[in-house]
PQR file with spaces between the fields and no chain letter, atoms N, CA, C, O and H, PARSE charges and radii, in Angstrom:
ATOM       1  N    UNK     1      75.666  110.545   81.150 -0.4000 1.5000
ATOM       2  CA   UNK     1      77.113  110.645   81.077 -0.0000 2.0000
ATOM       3  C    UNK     1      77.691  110.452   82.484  0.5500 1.7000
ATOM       4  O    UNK     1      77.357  111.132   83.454 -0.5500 1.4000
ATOM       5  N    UNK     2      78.628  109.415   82.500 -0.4000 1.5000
ATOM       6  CA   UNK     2      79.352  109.247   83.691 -0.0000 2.0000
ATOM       7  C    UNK     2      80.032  110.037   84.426  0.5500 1.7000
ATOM       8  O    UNK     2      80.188  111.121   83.865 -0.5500 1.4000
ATOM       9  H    UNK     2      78.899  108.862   81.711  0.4000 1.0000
ATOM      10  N    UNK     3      80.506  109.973   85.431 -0.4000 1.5000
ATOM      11  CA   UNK     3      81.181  111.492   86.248 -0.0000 2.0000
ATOM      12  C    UNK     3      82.615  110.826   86.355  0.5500 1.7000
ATOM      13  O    UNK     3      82.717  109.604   86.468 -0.5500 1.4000
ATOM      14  H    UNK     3      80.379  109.092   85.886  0.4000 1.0000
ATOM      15  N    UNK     4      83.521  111.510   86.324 -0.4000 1.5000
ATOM      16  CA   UNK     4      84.912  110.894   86.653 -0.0000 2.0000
ATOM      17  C    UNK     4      85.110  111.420   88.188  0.5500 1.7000
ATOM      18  O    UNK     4      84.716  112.530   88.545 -0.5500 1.4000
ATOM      19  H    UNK     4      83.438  112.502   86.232  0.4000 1.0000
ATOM      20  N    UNK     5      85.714  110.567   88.984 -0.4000 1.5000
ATOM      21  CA   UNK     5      86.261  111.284   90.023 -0.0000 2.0000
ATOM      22  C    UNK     5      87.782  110.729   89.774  0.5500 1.7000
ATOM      23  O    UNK     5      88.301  110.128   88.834 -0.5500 1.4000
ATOM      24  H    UNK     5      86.034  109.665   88.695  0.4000 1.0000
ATOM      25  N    UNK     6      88.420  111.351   91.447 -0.4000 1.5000
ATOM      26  CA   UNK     6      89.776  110.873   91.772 -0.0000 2.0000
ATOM      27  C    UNK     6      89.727  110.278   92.745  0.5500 1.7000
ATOM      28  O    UNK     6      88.776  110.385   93.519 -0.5500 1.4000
ATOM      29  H    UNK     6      87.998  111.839   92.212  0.4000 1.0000
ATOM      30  N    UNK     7      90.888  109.385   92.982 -0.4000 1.5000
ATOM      31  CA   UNK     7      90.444  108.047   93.992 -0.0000 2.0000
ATOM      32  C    UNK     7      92.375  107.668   94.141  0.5500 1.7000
ATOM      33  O    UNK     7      93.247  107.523   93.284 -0.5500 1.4000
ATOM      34  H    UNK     7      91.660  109.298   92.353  0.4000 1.0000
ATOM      35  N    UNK     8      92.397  107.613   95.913 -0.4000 1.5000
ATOM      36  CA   UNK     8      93.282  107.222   96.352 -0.0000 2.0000
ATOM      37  C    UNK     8      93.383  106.014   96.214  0.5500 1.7000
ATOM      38  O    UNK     8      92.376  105.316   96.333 -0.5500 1.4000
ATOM      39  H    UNK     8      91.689  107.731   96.609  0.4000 1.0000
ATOM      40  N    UNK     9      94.456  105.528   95.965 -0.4000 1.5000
ATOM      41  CA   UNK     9      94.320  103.598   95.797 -0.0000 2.0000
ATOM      42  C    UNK     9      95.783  103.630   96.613  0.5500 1.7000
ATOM      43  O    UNK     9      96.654  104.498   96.670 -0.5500 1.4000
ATOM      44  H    UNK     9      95.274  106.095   95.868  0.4000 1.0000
ATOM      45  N    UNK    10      95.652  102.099   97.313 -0.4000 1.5000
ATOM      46  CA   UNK    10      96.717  101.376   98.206 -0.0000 2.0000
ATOM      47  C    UNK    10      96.867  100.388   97.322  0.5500 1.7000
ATOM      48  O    UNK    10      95.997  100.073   96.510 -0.5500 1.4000
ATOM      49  H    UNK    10      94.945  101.394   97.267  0.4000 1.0000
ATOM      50  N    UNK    11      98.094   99.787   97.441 -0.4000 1.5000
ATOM      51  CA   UNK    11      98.116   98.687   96.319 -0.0000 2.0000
ATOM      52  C    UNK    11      99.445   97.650   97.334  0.5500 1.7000
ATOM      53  O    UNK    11     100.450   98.095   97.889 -0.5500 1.4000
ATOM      54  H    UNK    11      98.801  100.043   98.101  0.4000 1.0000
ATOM      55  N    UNK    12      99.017   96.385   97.285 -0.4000 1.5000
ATOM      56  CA   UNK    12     100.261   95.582   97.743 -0.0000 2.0000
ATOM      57  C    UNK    12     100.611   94.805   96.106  0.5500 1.7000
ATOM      58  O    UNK    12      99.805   94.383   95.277 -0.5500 1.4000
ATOM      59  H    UNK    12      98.201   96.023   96.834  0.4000 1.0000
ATOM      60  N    UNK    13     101.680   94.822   96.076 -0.4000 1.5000
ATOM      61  CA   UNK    13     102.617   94.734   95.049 -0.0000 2.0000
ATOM      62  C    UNK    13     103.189   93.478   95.874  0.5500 1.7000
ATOM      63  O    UNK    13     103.369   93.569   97.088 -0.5500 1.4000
ATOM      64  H    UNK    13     102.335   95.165   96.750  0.4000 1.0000
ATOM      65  N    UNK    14     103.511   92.113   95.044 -0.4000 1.5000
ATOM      66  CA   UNK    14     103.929   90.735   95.199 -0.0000 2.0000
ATOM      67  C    UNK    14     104.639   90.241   93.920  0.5500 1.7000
ATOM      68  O    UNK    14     104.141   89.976   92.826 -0.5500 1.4000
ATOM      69  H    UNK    14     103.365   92.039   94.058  0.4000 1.0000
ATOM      70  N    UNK    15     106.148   90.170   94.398 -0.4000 1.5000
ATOM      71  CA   UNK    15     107.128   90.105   93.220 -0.0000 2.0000
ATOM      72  C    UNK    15     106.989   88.508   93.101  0.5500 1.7000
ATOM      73  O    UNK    15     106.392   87.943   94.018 -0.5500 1.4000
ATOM      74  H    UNK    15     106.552   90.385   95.287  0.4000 1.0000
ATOM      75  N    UNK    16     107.364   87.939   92.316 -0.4000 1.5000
ATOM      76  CA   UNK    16     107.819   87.034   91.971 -0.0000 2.0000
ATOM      77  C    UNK    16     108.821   85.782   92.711  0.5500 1.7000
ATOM      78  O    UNK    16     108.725   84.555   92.751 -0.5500 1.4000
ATOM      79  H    UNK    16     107.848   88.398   91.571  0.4000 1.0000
ATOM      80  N    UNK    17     110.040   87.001   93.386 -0.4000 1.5000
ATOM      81  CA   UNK    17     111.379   86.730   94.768 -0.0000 2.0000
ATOM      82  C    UNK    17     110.388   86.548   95.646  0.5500 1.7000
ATOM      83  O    UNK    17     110.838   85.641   96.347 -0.5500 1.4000
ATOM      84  H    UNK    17     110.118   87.998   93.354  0.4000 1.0000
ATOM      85  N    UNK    18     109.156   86.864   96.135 -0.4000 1.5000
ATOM      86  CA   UNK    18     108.453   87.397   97.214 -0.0000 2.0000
ATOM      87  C    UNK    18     108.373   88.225   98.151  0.5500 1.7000
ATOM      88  O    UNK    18     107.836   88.043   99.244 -0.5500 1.4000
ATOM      89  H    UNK    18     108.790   87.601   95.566  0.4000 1.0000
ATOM      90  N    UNK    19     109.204   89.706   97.543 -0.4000 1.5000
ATOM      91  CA   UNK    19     109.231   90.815   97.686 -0.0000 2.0000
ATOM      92  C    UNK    19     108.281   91.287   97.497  0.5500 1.7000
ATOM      93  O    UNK    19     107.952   91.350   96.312 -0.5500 1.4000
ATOM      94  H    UNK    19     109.640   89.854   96.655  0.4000 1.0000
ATOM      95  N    UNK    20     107.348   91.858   98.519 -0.4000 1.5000
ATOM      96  CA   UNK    20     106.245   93.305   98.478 -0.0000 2.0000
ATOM      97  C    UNK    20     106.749   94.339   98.942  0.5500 1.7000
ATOM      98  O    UNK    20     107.686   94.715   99.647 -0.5500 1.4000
ATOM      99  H    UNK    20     107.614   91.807   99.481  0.4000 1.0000
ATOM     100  N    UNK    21     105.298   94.970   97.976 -0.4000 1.5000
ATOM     101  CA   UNK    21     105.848   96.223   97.658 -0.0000 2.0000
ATOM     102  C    UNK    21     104.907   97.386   98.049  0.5500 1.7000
ATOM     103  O    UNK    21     104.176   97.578   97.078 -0.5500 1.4000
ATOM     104  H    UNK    21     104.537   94.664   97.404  0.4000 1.0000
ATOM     105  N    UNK    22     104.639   98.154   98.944 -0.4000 1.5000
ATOM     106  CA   UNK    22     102.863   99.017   99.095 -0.0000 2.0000
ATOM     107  C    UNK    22     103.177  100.663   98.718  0.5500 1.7000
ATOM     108  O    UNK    22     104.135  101.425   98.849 -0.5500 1.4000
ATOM     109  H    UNK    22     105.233   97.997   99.732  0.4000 1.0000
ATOM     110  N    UNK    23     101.846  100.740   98.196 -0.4000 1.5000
ATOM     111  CA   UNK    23     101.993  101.926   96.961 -0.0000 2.0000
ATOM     112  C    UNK    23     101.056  102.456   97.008  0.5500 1.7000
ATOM     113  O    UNK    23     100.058  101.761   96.821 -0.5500 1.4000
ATOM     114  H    UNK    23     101.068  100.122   98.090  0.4000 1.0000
ATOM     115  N    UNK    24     100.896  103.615   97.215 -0.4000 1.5000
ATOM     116  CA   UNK    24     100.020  104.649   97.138 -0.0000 2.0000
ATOM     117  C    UNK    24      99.765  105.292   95.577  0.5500 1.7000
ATOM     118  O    UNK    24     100.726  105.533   94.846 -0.5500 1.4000
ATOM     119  H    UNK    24     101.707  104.179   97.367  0.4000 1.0000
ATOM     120  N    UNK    25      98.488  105.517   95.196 -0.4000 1.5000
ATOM     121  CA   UNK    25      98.322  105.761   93.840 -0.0000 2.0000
ATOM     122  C    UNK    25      97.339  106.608   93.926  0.5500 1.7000
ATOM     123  O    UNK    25      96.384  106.354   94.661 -0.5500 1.4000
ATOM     124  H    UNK    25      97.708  105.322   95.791  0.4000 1.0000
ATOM     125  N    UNK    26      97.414  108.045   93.012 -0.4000 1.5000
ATOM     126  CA   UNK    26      96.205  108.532   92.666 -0.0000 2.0000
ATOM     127  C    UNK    26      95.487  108.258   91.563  0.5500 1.7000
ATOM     128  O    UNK    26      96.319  107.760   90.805 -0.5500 1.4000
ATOM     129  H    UNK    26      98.189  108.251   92.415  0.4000 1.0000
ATOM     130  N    UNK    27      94.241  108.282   90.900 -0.4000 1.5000
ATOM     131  CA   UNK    27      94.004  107.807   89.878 -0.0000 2.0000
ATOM     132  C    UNK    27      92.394  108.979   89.702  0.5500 1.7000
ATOM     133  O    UNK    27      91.765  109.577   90.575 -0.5500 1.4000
ATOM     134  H    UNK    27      93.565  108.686   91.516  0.4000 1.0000
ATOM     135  N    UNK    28      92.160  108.893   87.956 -0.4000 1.5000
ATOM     136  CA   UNK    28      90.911  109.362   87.671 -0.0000 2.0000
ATOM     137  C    UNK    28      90.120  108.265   87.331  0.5500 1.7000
ATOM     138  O    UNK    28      90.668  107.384   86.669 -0.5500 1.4000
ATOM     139  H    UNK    28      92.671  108.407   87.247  0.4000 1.0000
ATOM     140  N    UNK    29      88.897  108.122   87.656 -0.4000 1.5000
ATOM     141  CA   UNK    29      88.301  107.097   87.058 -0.0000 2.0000
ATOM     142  C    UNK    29      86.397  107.233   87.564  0.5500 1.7000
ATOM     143  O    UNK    29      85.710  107.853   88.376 -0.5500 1.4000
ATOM     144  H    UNK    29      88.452  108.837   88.195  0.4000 1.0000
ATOM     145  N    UNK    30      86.256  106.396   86.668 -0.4000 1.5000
ATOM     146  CA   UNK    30      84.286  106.674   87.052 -0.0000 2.0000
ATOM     147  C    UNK    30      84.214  106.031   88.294  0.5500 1.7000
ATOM     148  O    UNK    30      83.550  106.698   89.088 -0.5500 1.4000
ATOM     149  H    UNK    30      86.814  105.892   86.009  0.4000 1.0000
ATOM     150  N    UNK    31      84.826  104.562   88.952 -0.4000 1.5000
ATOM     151  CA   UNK    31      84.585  104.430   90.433 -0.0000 2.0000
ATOM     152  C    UNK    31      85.441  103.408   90.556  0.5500 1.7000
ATOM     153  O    UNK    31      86.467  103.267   89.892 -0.5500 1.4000
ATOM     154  H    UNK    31      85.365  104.021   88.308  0.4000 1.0000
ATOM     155  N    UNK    32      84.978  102.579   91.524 -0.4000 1.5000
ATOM     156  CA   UNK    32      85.991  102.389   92.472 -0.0000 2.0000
ATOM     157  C    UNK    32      86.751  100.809   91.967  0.5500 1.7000
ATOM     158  O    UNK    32      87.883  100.407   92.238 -0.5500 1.4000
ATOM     159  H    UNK    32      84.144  102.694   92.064  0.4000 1.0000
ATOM     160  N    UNK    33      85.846  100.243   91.284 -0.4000 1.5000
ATOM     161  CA   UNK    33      85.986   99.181   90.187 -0.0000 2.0000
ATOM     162  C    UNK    33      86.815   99.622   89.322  0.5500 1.7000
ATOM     163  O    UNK    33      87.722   98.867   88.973 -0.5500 1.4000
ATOM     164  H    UNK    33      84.927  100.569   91.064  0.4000 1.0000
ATOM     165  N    UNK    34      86.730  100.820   88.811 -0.4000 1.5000
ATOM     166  CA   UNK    34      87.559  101.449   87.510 -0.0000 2.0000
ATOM     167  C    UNK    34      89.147  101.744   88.228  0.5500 1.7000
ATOM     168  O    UNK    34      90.251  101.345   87.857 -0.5500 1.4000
ATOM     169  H    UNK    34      85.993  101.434   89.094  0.4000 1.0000
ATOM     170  N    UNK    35      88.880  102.336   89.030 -0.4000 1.5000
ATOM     171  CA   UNK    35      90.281  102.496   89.550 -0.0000 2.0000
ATOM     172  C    UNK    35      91.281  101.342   89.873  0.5500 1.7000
ATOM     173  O    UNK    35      92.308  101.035   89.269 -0.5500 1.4000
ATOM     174  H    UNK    35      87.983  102.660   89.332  0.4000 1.0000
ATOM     175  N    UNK    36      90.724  100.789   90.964 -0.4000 1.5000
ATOM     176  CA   UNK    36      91.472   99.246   91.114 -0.0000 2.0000
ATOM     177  C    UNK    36      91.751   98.332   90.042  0.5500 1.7000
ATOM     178  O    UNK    36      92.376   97.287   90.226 -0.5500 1.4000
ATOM     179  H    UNK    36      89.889  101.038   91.455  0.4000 1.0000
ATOM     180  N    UNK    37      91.194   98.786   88.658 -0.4000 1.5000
ATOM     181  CA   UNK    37      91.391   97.935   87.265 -0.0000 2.0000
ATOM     182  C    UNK    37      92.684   98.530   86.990  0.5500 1.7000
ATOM     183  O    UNK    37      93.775   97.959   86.964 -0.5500 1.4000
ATOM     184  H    UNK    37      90.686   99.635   88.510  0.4000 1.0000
ATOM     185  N    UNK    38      92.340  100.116   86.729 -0.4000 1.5000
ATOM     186  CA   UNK    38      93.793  100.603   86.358 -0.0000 2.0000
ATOM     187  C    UNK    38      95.230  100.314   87.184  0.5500 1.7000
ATOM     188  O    UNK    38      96.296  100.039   86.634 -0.5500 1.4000
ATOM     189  H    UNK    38      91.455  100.580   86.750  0.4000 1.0000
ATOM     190  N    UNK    39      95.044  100.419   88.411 -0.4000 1.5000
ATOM     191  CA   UNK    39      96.255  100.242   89.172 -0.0000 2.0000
ATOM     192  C    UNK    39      96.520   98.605   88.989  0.5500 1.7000
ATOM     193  O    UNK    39      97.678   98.232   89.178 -0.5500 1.4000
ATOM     194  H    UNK    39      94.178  100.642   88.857  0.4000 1.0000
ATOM     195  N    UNK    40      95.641   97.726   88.676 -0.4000 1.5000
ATOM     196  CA   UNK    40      95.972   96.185   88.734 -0.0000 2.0000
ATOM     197  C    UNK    40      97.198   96.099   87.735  0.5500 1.7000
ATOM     198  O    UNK    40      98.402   95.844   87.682 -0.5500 1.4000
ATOM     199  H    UNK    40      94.701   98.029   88.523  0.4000 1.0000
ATOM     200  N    UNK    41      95.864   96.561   86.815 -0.4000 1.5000
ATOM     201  CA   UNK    41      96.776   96.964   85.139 -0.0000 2.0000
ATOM     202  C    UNK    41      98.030   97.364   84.763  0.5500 1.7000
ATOM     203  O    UNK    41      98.732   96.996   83.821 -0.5500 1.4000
ATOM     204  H    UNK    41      94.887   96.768   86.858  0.4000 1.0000
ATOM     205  N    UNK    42      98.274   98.428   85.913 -0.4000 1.5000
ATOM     206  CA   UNK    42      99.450   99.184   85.601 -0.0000 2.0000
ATOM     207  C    UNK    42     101.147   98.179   86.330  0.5500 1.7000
ATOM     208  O    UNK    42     102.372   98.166   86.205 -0.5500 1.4000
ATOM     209  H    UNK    42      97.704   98.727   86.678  0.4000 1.0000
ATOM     210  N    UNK    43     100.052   97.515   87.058 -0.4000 1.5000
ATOM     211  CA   UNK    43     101.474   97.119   88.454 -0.0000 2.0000
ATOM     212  C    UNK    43     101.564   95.435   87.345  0.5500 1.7000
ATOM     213  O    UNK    43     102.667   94.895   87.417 -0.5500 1.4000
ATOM     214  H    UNK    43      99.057   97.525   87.160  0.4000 1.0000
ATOM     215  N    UNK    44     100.613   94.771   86.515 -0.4000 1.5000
ATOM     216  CA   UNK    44     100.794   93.405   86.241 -0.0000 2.0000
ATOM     217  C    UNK    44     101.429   93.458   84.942  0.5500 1.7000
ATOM     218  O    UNK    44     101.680   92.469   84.253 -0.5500 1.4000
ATOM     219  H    UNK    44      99.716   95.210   86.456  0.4000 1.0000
ATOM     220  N    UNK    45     101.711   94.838   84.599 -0.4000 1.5000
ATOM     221  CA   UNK    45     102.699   95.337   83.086 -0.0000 2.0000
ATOM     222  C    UNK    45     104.110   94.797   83.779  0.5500 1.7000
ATOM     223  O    UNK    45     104.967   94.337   83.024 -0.5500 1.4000
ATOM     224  H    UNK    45     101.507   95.641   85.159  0.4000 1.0000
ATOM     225  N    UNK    46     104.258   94.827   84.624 -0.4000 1.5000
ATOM     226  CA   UNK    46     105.816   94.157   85.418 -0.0000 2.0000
ATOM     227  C    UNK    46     105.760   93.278   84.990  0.5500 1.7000
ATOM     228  O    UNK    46     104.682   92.686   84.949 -0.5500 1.4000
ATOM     229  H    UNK    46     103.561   95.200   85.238  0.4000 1.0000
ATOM     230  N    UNK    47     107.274   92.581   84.281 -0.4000 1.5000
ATOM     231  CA   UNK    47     107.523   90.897   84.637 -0.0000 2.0000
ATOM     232  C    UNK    47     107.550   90.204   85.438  0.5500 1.7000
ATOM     233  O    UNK    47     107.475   88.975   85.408 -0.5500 1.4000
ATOM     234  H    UNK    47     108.150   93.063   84.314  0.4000 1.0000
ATOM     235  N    UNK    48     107.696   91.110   86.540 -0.4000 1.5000
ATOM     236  CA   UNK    48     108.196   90.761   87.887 -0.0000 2.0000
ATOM     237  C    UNK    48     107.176   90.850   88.608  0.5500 1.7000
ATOM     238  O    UNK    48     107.750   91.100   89.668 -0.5500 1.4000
ATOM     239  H    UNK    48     107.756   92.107   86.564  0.4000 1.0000
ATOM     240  N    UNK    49     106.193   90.842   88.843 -0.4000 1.5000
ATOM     241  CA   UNK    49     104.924   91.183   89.637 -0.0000 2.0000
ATOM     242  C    UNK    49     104.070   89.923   89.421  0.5500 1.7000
ATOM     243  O    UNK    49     103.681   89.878   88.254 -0.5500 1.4000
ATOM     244  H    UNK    49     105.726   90.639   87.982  0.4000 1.0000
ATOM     245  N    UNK    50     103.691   88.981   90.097 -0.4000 1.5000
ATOM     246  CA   UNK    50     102.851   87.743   90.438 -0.0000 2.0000
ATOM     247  C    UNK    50     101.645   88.001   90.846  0.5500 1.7000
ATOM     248  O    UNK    50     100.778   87.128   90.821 -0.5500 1.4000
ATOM     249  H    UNK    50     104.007   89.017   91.045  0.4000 1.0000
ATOM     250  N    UNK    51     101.391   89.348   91.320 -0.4000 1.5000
ATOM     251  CA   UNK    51      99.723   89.590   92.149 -0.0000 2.0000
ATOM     252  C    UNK    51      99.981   90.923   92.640  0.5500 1.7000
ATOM     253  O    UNK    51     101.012   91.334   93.173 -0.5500 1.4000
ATOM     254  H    UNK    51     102.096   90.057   91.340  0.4000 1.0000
ATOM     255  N    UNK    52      98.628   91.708   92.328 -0.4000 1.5000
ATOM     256  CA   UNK    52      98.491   92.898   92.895 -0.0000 2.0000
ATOM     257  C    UNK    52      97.038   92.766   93.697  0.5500 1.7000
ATOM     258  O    UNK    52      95.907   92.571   93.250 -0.5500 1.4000
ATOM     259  H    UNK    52      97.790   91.374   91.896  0.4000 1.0000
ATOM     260  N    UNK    53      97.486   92.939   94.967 -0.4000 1.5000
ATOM     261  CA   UNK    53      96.270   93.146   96.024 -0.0000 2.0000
ATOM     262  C    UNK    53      95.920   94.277   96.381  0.5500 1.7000
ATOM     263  O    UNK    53      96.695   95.116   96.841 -0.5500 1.4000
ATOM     264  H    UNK    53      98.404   93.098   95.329  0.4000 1.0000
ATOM     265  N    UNK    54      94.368   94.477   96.164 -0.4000 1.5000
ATOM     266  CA   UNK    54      93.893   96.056   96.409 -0.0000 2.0000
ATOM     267  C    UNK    54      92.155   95.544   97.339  0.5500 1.7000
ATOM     268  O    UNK    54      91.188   95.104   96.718 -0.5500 1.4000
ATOM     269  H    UNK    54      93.738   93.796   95.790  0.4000 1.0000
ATOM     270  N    UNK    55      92.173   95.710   98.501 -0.4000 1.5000
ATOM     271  CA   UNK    55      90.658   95.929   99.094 -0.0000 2.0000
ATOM     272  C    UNK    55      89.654   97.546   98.591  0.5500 1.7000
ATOM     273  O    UNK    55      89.778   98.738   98.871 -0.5500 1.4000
ATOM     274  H    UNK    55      92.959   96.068   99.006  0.4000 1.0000
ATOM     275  N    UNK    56      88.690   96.741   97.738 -0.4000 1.5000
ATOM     276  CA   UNK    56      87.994   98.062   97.280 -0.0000 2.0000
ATOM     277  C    UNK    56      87.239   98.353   98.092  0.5500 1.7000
ATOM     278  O    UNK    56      86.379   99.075   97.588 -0.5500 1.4000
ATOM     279  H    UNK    56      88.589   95.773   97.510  0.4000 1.0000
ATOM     280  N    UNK    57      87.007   98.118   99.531 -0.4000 1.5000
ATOM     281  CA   UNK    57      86.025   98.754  100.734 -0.0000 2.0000
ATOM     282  C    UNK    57      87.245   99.389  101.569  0.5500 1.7000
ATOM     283  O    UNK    57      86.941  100.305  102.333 -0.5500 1.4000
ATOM     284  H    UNK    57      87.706   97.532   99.941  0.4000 1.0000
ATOM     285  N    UNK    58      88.472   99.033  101.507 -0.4000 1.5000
ATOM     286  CA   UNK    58      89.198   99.794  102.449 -0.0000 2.0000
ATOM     287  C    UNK    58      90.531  100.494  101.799  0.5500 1.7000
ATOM     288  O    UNK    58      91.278  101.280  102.381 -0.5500 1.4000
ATOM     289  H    UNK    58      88.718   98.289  100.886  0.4000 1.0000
ATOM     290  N    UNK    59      90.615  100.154  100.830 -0.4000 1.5000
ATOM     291  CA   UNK    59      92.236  100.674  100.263 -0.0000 2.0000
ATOM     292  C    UNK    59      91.959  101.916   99.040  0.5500 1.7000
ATOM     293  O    UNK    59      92.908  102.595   98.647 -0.5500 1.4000
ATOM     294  H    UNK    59      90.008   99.515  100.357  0.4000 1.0000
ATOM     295  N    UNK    60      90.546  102.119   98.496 -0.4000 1.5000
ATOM     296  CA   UNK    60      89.932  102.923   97.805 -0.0000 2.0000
ATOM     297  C    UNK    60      89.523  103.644   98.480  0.5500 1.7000
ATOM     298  O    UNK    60      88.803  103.326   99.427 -0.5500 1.4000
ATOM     299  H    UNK    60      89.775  101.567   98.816  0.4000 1.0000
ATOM     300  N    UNK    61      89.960  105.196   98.115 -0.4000 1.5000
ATOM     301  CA   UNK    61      89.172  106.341   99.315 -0.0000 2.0000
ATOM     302  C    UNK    61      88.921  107.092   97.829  0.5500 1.7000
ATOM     303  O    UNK    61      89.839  107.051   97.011 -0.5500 1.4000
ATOM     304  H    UNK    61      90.545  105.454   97.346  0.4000 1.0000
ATOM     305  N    UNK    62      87.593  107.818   97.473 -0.4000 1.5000
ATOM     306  CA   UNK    62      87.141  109.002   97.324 -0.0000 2.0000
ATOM     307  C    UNK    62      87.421  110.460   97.203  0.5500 1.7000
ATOM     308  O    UNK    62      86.563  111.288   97.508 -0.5500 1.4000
ATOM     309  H    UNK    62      86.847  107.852   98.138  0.4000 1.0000
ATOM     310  N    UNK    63      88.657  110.810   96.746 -0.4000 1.5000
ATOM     311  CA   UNK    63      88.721  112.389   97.499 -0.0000 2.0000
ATOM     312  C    UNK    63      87.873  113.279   96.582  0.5500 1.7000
ATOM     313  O    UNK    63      87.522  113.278   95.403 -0.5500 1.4000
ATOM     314  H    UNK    63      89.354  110.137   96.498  0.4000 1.0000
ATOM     315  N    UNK    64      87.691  114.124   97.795 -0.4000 1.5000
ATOM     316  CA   UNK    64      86.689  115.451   97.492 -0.0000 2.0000
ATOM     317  C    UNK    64      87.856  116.838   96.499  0.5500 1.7000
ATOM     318  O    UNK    64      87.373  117.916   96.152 -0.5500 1.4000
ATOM     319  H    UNK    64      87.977  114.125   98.754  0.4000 1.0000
């Protein structure tokens, strides 16, 4: 059985106008793949959103 943790996510947000947008997110998830899915997920539900950029070696932190 998998472990869930919580995981800080950074997110750059890229409108459409070419307005960005950077966003701090907490999230539960089994890792660090899982998380950056959800936040992709959540930010490309916009009409308005063209690309969500997330580095999973530096914008994903772990918290204890």
């Amino acid at each position: 059985m998998s472990q869930i943790h919580t995981y800080k996510v950074l997110a750059l947000v890229i409108y459409r106008d070419e307005k960005k947008l950077v966003t701090t997110n907490i999230v539960r998830a089994k890792d660090k793949k899982d998380a950056k899915k959800q936040i992709e997920r959540k930010y490309m539900k916009l009409p308005e959103a063209s690309e969500v950029i997330i580095n999973e070696e530096l914008d994903i932190i772990q918290l204890v």
